[in-house]
N, C-alpha and C positions, 0 to 999 in steps of 0.2 A: 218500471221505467221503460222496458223492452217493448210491452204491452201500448204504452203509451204512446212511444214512438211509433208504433206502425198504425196508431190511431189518427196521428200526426200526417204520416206520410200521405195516407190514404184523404185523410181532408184538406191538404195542401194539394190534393192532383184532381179531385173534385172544384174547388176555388179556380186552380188553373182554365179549366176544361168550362167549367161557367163563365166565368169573366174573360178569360181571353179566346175562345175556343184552343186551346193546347192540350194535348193529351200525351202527359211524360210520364214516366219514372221518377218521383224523389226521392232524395236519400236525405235522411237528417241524421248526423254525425253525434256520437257523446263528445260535447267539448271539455277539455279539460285545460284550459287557459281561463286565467283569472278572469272576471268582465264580460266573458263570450256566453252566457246563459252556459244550458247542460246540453240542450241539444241545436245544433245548429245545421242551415241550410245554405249553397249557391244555389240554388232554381234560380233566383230572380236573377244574376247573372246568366248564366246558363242559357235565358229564355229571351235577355233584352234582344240582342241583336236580329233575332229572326220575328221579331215583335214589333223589333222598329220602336221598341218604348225604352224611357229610363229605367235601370233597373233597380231604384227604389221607387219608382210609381208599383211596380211588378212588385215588388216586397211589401209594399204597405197592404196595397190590397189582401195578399193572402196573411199577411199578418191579423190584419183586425177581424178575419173570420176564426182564425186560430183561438185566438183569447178566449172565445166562449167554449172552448175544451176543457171540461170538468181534468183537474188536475195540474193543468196551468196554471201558474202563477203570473207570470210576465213574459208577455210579446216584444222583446225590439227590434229596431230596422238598425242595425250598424254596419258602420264605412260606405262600400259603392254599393249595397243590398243584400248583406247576407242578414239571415232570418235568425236570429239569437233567442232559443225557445228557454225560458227559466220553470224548472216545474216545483211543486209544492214539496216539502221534506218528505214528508208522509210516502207519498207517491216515489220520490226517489229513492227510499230506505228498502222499497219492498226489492229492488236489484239487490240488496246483500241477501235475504233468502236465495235467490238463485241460485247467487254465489257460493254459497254455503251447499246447497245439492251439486255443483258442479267440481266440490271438492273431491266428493265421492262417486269412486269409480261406479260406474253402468252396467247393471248387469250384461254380461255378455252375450251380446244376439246371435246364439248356436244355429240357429234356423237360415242366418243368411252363408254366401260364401265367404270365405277367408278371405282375408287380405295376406300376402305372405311379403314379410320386409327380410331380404339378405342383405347381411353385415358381416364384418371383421372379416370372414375367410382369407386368414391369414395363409402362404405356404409354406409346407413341411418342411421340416431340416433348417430353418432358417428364424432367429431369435425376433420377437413386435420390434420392430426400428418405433418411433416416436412419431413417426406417419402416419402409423396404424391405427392414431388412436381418435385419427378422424372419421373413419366408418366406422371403427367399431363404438362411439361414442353418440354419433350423429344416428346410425342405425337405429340402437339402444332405444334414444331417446322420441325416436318415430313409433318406434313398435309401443311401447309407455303410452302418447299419445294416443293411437288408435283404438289400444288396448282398457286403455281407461274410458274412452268414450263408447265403449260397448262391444265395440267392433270386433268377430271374432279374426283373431291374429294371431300368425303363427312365425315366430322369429328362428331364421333362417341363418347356421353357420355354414357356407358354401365353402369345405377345406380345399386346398390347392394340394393332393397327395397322389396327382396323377402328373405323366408327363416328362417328355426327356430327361428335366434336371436329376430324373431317379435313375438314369441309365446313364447320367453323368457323376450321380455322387458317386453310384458303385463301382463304374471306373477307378475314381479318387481312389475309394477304400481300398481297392484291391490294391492298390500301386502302394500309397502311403500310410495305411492306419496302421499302428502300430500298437493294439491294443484290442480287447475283443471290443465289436461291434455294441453291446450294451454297458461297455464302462465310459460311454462316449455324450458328452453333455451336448445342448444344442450347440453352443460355442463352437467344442469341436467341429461338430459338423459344416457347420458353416463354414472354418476354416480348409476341412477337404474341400469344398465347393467353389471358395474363392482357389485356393491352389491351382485347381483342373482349370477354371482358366486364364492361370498365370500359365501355365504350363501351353495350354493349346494355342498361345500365341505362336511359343517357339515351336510345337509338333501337333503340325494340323492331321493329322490322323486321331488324334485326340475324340474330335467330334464324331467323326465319324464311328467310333468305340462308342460312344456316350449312346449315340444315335441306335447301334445294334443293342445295347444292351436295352433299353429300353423295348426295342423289336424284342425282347426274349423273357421282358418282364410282361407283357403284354399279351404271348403265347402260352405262359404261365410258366415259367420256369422255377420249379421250385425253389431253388437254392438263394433267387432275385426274391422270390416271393416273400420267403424268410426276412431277408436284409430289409426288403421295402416295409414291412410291418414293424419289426422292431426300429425304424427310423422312423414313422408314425407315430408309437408307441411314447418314443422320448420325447417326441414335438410337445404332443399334445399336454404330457404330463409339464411341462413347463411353461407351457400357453395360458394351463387350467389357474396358475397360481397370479401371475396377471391378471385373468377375468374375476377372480375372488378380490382381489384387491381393489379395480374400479367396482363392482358388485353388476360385472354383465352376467348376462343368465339367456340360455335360448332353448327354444323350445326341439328343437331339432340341430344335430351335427352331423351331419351329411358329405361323407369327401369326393371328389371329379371320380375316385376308382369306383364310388355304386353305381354308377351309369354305365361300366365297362361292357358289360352286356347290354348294354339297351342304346348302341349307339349304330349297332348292324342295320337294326330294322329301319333308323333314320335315312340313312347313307342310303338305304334301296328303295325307302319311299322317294326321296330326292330323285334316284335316277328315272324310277316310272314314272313320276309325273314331269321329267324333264326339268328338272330347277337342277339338277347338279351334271355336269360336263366334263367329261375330262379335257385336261391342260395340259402345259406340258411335262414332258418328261413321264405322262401317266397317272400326274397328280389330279384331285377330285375338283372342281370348284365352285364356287356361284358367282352367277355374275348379273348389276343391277343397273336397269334402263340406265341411259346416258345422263339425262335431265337430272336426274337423283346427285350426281358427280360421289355415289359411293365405288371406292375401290374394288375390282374382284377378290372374293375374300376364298380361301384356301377350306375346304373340307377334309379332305384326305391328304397327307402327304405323298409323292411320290412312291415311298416304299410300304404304303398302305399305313401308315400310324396317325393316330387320332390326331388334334390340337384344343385350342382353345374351344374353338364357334362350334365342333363336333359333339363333345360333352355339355356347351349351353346347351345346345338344341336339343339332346336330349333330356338335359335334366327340366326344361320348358314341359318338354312333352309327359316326363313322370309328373311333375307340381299338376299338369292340368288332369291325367289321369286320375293321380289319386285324392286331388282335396280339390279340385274343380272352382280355384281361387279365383274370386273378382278382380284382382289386382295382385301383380309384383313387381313389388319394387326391387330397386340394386343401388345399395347405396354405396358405390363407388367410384375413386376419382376423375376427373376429368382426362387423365391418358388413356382411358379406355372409352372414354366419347365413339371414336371410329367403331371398336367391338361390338360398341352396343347398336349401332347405326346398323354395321349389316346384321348382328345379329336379329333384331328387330325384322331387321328388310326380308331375312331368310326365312323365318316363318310367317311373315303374310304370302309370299311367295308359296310356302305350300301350304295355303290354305287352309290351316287348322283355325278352329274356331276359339278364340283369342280370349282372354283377359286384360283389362289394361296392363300394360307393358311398360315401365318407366324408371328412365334412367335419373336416379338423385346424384346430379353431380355434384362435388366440390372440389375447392382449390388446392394447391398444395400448403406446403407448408413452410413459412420464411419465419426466421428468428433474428427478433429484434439485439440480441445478442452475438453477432458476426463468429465469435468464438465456438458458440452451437451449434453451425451449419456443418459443420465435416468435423472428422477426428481422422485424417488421414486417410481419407477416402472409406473410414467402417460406419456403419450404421450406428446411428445415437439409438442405444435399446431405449424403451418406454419403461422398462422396471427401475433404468437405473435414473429416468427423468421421474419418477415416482416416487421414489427413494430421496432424492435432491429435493422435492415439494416440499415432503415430508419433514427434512433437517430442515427446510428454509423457515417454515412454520413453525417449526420448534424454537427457531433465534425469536422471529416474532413477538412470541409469547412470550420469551424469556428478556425481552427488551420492555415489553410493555409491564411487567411486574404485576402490582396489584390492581393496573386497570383493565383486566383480561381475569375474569372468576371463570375456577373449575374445579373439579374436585379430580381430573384424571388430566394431565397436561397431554400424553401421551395420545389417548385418544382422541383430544382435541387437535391436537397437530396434524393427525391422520384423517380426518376431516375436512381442515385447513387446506394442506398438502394437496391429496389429492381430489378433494373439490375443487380447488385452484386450476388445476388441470385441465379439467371433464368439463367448469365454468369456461374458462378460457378458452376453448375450443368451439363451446355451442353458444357463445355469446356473441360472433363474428360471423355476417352472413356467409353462409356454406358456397354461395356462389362465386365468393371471393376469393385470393391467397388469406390464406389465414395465418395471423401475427402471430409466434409466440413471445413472450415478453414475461421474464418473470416478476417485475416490478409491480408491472398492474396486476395482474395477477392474484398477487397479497397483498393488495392494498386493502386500507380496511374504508376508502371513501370512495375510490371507484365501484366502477360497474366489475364487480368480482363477487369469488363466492363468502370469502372472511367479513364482506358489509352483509351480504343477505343473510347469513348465519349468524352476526352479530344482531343486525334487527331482530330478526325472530328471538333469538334468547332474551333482546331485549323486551320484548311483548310479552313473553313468558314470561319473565321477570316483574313484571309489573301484574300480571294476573296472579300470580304468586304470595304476590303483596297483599294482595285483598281476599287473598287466602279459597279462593276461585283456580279451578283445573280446565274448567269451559264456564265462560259467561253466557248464555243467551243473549240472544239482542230482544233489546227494551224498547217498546214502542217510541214514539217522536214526539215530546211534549214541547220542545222549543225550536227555534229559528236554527236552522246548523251557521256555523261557522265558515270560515273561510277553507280553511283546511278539514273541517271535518266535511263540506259537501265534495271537497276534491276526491277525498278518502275514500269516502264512499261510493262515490262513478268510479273510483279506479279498481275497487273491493268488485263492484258490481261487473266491471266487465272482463271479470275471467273468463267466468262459459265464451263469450266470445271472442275471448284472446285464444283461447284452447282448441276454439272452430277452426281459427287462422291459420295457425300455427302446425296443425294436423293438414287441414286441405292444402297448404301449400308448402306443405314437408320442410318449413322452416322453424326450427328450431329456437333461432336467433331472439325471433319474435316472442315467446316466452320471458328466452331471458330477460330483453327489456323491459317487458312490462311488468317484472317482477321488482327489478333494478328501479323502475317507477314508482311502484307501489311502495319502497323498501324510504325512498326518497320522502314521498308524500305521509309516510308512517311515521319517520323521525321526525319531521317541519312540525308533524299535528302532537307531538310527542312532547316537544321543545313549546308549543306556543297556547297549548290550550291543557288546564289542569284535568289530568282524571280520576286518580284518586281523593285529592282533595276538594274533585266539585261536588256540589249540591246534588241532593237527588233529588230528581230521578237523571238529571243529566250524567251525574254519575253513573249511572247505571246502563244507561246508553254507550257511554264513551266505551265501558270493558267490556262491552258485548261488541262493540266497532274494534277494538282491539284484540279479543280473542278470534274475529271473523279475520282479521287483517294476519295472524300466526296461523287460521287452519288456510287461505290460501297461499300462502308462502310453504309452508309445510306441505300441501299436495302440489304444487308447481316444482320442490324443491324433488320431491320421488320421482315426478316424471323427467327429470333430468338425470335422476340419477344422483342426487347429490345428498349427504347427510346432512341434519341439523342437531346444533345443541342447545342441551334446556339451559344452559345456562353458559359466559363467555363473558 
């Protein structure tokens, strides 16, 4: 079909260029609306007005040259002149082949540069709030994309385990812990952290402590050193159990302190080439054209200690030294839009020579639950929204009885649970606030993960029956259906659902078209027989329905999300 279509395009811009003298670009679209042929055009719109003609005289014309394109079935001219291309079965069936190689991941192109995607970098001493699980989900599911379409990709955890708040927990400890330092869970910690500053409200000397001691973990002070590791230490071991539960994995865990040396050499290329000044009080700075309207952003603190922009820029300059990436991304929120503006602005400023650079923003996080947004001002953990999925899914299936098969309840709830999550998150454009809602969520007729996981078991299910683990597809001996030509453009255009969706680091776009696919599988599921049709239709249909389970099944991995054989 794909073939076809640029057959299409290229002999509707020849027609154009002959009959009217026009020389455009046309795009002919996969229609997936009942009536509207499979591939459809506006040129004739697009061209009336600067043509001075009607834009079905403009549509006819290139219409009836079309028709004589081997593989065409039917030319129309419908409404004010869009171009409704209908093609042959045969010719539209060859798109689930595609489909079906698009399933499977692409050798990985070692030869070219990296793409490196940074996610979750979550910071130390402090438990995933349920915020978290929007980088570290939406990341996840980028690097997947890239990674599947060959690209080689290297998935990036940028940890937060540098930085005052360590010369503020230490403070804490030393005032209030009352216990050694590694009988000490995240929890705790976080509790010293909140404490220091409840306390630094009433005794602003506080900060200032937080502020040296940091000065002396940074000079290396042993004793800081010690405390700062083993409060690492505990982070991570609790982070780790999180990431096995959504099934994150990255290819590198990198914290702000390996840059601790490699940030001198920045700070003194800055000053020779004149991009960094001091300010006041002695502090380091940058500062960008006017026109720009970006703020002066801060390098060095007054008493010489690092910050945020000080550790990007170098960790920018180690990523380009040592894997010399084509692209990095950051997939994180929308509050740090400014960071990334000067960040950005500061290394074109000195002129290192760049890889794309781009910020993947998203929104925050509202719940359609009012109850959810606070617990008294502490952070909602994501283990223990994880945990909640999990029991929710569990009533679920214990509501639904015997119209819910499995052989493991548990493990299906776990599925449920926390696919409902990881769905719910990547199914809502990232450029949005993103809704949590646990209704829809586990529903089993919305756009969630418990209908995509039930369709696919249910296709399984039905391949099962006829006693088939993979059907092949069967050549096209008949007329398709209504719902089976739908099926099939929708089967057919993953590869280019998965182009989308990766070039424009939207995730979102995935889950729709799975959610569509999941639609158009039931409709053809409910209205046209498979098992009981004649062959060779029969034979057709489970080879349309094991293609319609292996793309749901690899659209389901690059999310991130489990499937069951059976629900």
């Amino acid at each position: 079909m794909y073939d076809l279509r640029d057959k299409l395009q290229g002999a509707a811009e020849t027609i154009l260029k002959k009959k009217f003298a026009v020389s455009t670009t046309v795009h002919f679209d996969v229609s997936f609306g009942e009536g509207r042929g499979d591939l459809t055009t506006s040129v004739a719109l697009q061209q009336a007005k600067g043509l001075k003609k009607a834009p079905k005289e403009i549509a006819q014309a290139v219409a009836e040259d079309l028709k004589q394109i081997e593989g065409v079935a039917e030319v129309e001219v419908a409404g004010n002149g869009y171009i409704n291309v209908t093609l042959d079965a045969d010719i539209l069936a060859e798109g689930l082949v595609l489909a079906l190689e698009s399933c499977i991941p692409k050798k990985t192109r070692k030869e070219e540069d990296p793409v490196i995607v940074e996610y979750s970098s979550p910071n130390i001493a402090k438990p995933f709030g349920i915020h978290h699980i929007l980088t570290t989900i939406i990341g996840q599911s980028l690097s997947h994309l890239y990674r599947h379409q060959g690209f080689h990709t290297i998935s990036m955890n940028h940890i937060g385990d540098w930085g005052t708040q360590f010369g503020k927990l230490a403070v804490a400890y030393r005032k209030w812990g009352t216990k050694p330092l590694e009988q000490h869970s995240i929890d705790d910690l976080l509790a010293l952290y909140v404490r220091f500053h409840d306390e630094a409200e009433k005794d602003l000397t506080l900060e200032d402590e937080g502020r040296a001691a940091f000065r002396q973990l940074e000079a290396g002070d042993d004793a800081l050193r010690k405390f700062w590791q083993t409060v690492v230490d505990c982070t991570m071991a609790s982070l780790q159990g999180v990431y096995e539960h959504l099934g994150i994995q990255f290819d590198f865990t990198i914290g702000e302190s390996f840059y601790e040396d490699k940030m001198q050499s920045i700070v003194a290329e800055g000053r020779e080439k004149e991009v960094f000044h001091e300010g006041e009080k002695g502090a380091l700075i940058v500062e960008f054209p006017e026109g720009t309207k970006i703020p002066t952003a801060l390098v060095l603190k007054s008493d010489g200690s690092t910050n945020y922009l000080t550790r990007d820029l170098a960790t920018i300059r180690y990523r380009i030294d040592t894997w010399h990436p084509q692209a990095i991304l950051y997939v994180v929120d929308v509050a740090q839009s400014l960071h990334f503006q000067q960040l950005f602005s500061t290394v074109q400023k000195l002129t290192w020579e760049l890889p794309h650079l781009e910020h993947v923003v998203f929104g925050r996080m509202r719940f359609a639950d009012a109850s959810m947004s606070t617990r008294k001002g502490n952070t909602l953990k994501l283990e223990d929204v994880l945990t909640e999925a999990v029991s929710r899914a569990s009533k679920v299936i214990e509501e639904r009885g015997e119209k819910i098969q499995t052989d493991d309840p548990e493990d299906l709830a776990e599925m449920m649970g926390v696919g409902s999550v990881v769905y719910g998150v990547l199914s809502q454009n990232r450029k949005l606030d993103l809704v949590f809602d646990w209704d829809k969520m586990l529903s089993f007729e919305g756009n969630s993960a418990p209908y995509l996981q039930y369709t696919y078991a249910r296709a399984r299910s039905i391949l099962r029956k006829a006693h088939l683990d993979h059907a092949p597809l069967a050549d096209v001996t008949h007329d398709f259906s209504a719902q089976e030509r739908l099926l099939v453009k929708l089967i057919s255009a993953f590869g280019d659902t998965l182009d989308t969706a990766r070039r424009e680091h939207m995730p979102h776009k995935l889950c729709q078209y799975l959610y569509d696919l999941c639609q158009a599988f039931n409709t053809f599921y409910s209205t046209d027989e498979i098992l009981k049709a004649e062959v060779p239709i029969r034979d057709f249909r489970l080879g349309l329905t094991a293609a319609a389970s292996s793309v749901l099944r690899s659209g389901a991995q690059i999310l991130t999300l489990r499937l069951p054989e059976r629900m």
